[in-house]
N, C-alpha and C positions, 0 to 999 in steps of 0.2 A: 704661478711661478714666483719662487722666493729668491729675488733679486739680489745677488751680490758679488762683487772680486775680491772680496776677501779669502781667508783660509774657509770661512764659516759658511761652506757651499754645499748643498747636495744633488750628489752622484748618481744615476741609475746606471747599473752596472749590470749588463746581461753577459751570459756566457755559459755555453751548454757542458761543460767541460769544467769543475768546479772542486776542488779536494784542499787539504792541509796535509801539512809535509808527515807528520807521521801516522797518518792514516791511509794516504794514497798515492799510486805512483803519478798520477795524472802533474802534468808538468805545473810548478809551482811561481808560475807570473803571477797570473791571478791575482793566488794568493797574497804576495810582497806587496802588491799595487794596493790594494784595498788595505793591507796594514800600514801602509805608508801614507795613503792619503789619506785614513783618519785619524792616524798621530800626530797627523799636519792643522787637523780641527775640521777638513771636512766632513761630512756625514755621508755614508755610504750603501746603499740598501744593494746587495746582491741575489739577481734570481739566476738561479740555476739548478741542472738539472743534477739526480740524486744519483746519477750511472756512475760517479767515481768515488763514492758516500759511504764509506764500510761502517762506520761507528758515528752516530751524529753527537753521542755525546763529548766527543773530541773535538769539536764544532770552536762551542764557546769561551773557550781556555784561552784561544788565542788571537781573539778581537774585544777593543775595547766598546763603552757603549757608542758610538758612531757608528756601529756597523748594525745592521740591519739585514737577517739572512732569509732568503725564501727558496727554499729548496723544493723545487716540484718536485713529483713522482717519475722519472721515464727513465727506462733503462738503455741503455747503448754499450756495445763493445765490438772490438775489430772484429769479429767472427760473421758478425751482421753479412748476411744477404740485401744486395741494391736494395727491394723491395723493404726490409727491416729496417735498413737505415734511412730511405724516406720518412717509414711511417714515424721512426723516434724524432727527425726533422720537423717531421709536422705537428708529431705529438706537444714538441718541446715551446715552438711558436704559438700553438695554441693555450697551454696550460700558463706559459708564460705572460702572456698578454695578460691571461684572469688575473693573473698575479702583480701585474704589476700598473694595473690599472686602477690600485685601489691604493699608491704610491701619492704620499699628500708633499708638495712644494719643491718638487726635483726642478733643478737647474741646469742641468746634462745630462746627455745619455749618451752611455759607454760602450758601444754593441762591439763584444770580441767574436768575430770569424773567422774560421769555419764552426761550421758550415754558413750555408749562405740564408738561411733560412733566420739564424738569428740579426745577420744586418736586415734582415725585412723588417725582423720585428721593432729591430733598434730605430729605423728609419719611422714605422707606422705610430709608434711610443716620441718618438721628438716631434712626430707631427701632430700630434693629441696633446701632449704637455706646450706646443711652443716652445722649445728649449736647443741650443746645439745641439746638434747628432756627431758624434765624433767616433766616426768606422776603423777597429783595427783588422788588418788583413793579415790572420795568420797563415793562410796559405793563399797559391791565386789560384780564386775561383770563378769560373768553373775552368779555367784552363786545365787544372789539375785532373777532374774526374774524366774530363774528356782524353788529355790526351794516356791515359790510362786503361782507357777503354770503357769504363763504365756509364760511359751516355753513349746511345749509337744512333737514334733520333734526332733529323737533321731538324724539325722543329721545334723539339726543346733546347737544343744546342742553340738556336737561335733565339729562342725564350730567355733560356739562361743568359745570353749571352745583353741582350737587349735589359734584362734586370739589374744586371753589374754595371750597368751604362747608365741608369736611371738611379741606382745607388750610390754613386761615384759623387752626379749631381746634387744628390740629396744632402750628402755631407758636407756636413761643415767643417773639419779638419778630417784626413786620413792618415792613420798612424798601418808603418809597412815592420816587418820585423828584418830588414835587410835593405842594404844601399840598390842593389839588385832588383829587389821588387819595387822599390821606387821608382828605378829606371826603367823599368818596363812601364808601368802605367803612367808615363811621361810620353813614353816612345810609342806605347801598342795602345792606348787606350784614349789618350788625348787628354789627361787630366795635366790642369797648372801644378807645376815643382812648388808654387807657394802655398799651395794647401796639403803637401803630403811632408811628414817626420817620418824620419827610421830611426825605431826604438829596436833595438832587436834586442831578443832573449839575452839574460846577463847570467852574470854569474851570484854564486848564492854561499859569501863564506857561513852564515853560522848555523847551516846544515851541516858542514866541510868539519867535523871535530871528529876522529877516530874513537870508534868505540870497540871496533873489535881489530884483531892483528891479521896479517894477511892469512896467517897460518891457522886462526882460527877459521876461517871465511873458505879457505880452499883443502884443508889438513891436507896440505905439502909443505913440504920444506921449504926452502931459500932459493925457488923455480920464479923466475919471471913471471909476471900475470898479468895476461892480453883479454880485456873483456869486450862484450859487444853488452850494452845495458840499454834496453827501448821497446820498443815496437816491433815484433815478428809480422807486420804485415805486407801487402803487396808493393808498397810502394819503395822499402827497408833495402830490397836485393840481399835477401839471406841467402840466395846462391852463390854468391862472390862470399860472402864471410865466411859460408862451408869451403868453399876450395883453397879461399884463403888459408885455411886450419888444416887441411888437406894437405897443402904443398908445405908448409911449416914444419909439420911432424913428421913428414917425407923428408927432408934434408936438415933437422934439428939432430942431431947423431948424438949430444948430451944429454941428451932430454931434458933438458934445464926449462922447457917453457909449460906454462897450465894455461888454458884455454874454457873462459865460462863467458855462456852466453845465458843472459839475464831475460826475461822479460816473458811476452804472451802476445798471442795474434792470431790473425786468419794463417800465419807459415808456420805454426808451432810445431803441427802435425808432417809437415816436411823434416825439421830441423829436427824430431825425434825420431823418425824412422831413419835419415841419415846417420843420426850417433847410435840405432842401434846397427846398422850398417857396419859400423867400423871394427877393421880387427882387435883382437882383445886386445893385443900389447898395447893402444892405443888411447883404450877407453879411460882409462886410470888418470888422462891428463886432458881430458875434456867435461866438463861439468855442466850440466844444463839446470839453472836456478830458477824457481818461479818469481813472478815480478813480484816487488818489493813497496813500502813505500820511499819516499823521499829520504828521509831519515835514515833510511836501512842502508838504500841503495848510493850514499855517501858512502859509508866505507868502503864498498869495492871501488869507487873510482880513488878513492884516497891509496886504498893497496894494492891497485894495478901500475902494472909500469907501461902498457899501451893501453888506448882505448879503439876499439874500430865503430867509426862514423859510416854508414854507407847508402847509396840512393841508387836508385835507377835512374839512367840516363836520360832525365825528361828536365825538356826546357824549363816548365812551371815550378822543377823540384832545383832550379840553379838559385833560385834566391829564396830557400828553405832558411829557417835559422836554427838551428838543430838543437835540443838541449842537452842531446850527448856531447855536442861539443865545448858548449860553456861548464856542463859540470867537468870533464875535462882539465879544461883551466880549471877552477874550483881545487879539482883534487891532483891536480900535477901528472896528470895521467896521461901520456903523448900521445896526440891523436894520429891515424893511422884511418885515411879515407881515400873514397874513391868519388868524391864530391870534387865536381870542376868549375863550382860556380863561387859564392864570396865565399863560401869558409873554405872549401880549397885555397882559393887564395891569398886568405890571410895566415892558413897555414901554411903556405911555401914561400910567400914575404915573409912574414915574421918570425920564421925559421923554427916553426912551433912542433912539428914532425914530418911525417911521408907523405903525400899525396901522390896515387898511382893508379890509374883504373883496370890495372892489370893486376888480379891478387897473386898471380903468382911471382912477378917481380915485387911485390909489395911485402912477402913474403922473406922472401931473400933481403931485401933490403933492411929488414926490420931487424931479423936475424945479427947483420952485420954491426944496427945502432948498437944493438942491445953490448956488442962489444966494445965499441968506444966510447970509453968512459968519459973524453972530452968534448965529446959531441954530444953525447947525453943531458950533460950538464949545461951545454949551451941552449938547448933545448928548454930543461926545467929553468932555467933563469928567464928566459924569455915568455914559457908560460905563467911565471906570477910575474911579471909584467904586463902582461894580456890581460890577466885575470882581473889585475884593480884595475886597468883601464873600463872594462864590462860590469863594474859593481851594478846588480842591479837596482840598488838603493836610488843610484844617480839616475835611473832610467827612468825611477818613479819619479823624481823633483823634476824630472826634465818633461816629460805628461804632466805633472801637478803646474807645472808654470804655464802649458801650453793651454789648460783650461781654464786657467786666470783670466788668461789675453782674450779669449774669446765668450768672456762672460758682461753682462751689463754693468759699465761701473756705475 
């Protein structure tokens, strides 16, 4: 172990879920965090797996030499079968350890979750180095897959459940990406409030630069643009955002509005058999994009004038940190959700857009912003005030101080 509080520390840094902005759409923390804390001086070696990795040689451009990248082989994508996504779970812990075993004077270890399989490995790696273990919980697990339906075994549910309890333990700081999931595992798990930070997802201006015009992106005219940009998977509720675009263009009588839904998933195959569904006059202002990378998928939040956020009604999914909503902020694009948990309510405090878990009043309602110009605008003021308070930049010094404090001085 190479002992120090200074800037001049290193980092292991696992996390199954791994890209740069203009190569993949996979959500770009990660990435800011490891460019941040080795521009700070510490050293960084990140393992991760190759499932978000289109072009490796887009890799090196954008890390200086403190980073240190080990990208295993293992594939994963929403389409996965339970069985599928175990085995790249286990694939990923396993490959990962070889890898990062051979890791010479680390000083921390940074295990990002989900899944739960890499806080294992983060936990088994800080106990072979002797080093903090420092757990982020990007989603709660396993509450999530269970109340989902996809564990139905009341003894691995108890497995799982008995492993997040001994993980908890094992940590040495826990980082939540929500005030909400903090206070859950205050309340539901029994963990001390002095060992857990909410860093939540921020916002990312110097993706945020307009490269293309809304008109090139949609070839319409001067039509309002409502996107939904993420995940088509089970958790998403593309049901609500189809009805939502349903009831819209059912009482839209200017047709003034476009309608593009971005992204990939296990719901793809629903979301296209509905647009082909729909009557002709209709199809003309519905667009369905394939996902993008980071880079790309700035300009439509930059050229929408809503964004829609949306979740299914699960407890574990109220203290989400969504990255549809902070690029959102990012690109001025008013969010438009049926989320009741923080980012609902920081968009109905902070008077940032709609929250409605009803799409078809959500619908109407939105219709109506679109026409007041003075509310609109209170709106856009409000989200670039949101937006620099979320600087992710600050998210990273605020983790970079936190693993000062918990280093050998």
């Amino acid at each position: 172990m190479h002992n120090s509080a200074s800037s001049n520390f290193h980092i292991l840094y696992l996390i199954q879920y791994f890209g740069v902005p203009d190569d993949s759409a996979v959500a770009s923390r990660s990435f800011e965090f490891v460019r941040y804390w080795s521009q700070a001086g510490a050293r960084v070696t990140v393992v991760a797996s190759s499932a978000f990795i289109n072009d490796r040689q887009k890799l090196g451009k954008w890390f200086n030499d403190n980073v240190d990248l080990r990208i295993v082989r293992q594939p994963y994508h929403n389409r996965m079968s339970a069985v599928q996504r175990l085995t790249s779970f286990l694939g990923f812990y396993i490959k990962g350890m070889l890898s990062s075993l051979s890791v010479q004077n680390v000083d921390l270890v940074y295990a990002s979750s989900t899944p739960l399989s890499v806080a294992l490995l983060g936990k088994h790696l800080a106990h072979i180095f002797k080093v903090p273990f420092f757990l982020e919980l990007r989603d709660l697990w396993p509450d999530f897959p269970i109340e989902m339906g996809a564990v139905k075994s009341e003894p691995l549910k108890r497995w799982l459940y008995k492993t997040e309890s001994r993980l908890y333990e094992a940590a040495t700081h826990i980082v939540t990406l929500s005030p909400t999931a903090s206070q859950r595992l205050v309340r539901n798990k029994g963990v001390d409030s002095e060992r857990i930070s909410s860093i939540p997802n921020g916002t990312t201006y110097p993706y945020f630069r307009p490269r293309k015009t809304k008109s090139q992106l949609t070839r319409t005219g001067g039509r309002h643009l409502v996107i939904y940009a993420g995940t088509l998977g089970k958790a998403n509720d593309v049901e609500w955002v189809m009805r939502f675009i349903n009831r819209a263009l059912r009482i839209n009588k200017r047709r003034n509005f476009h309608f593009a839904i971005i992204g990939d998933g296990s719901e793809l195959s629903k979301v296209r058999k509905w647009h082909r569904s729909q009557p002709v006059s209709r199809r003309p202002f519905i667009q369905l994009v394939p996902m993008m990378s980071r880079v790309e998928v700035a300009n439509w939040f930059i050229a929408a004038d809503f964004s829609l956020i949306t979740y299914k009604p699960l407890k574990s999914l109220q203290a989400t940190s969504p990255n549809k909503f902070f690029n959102s902020l990012s690109g001025g694009a008013i969010p438009i959700t049926n989320h009741t948990g923080w980012v609902g309510q920081l968009t109905e405090n902070w008077k940032l857009g709609i929250v409605d878990s009803d799409p078809q009043s959500a619908a109407k309602r939105m219709l109506e912003l679109a026409e007041n110009k003075n509310l609109k605008s209170t709106y856009h003021r409000n989200l670039v005030s949101a937006a620099r308070l979320f600087r992710r930049d600050e998210m990273a010094e605020t983790l970079f101080s936190l693993f000062k404090e918990h280093l050998p001085r």
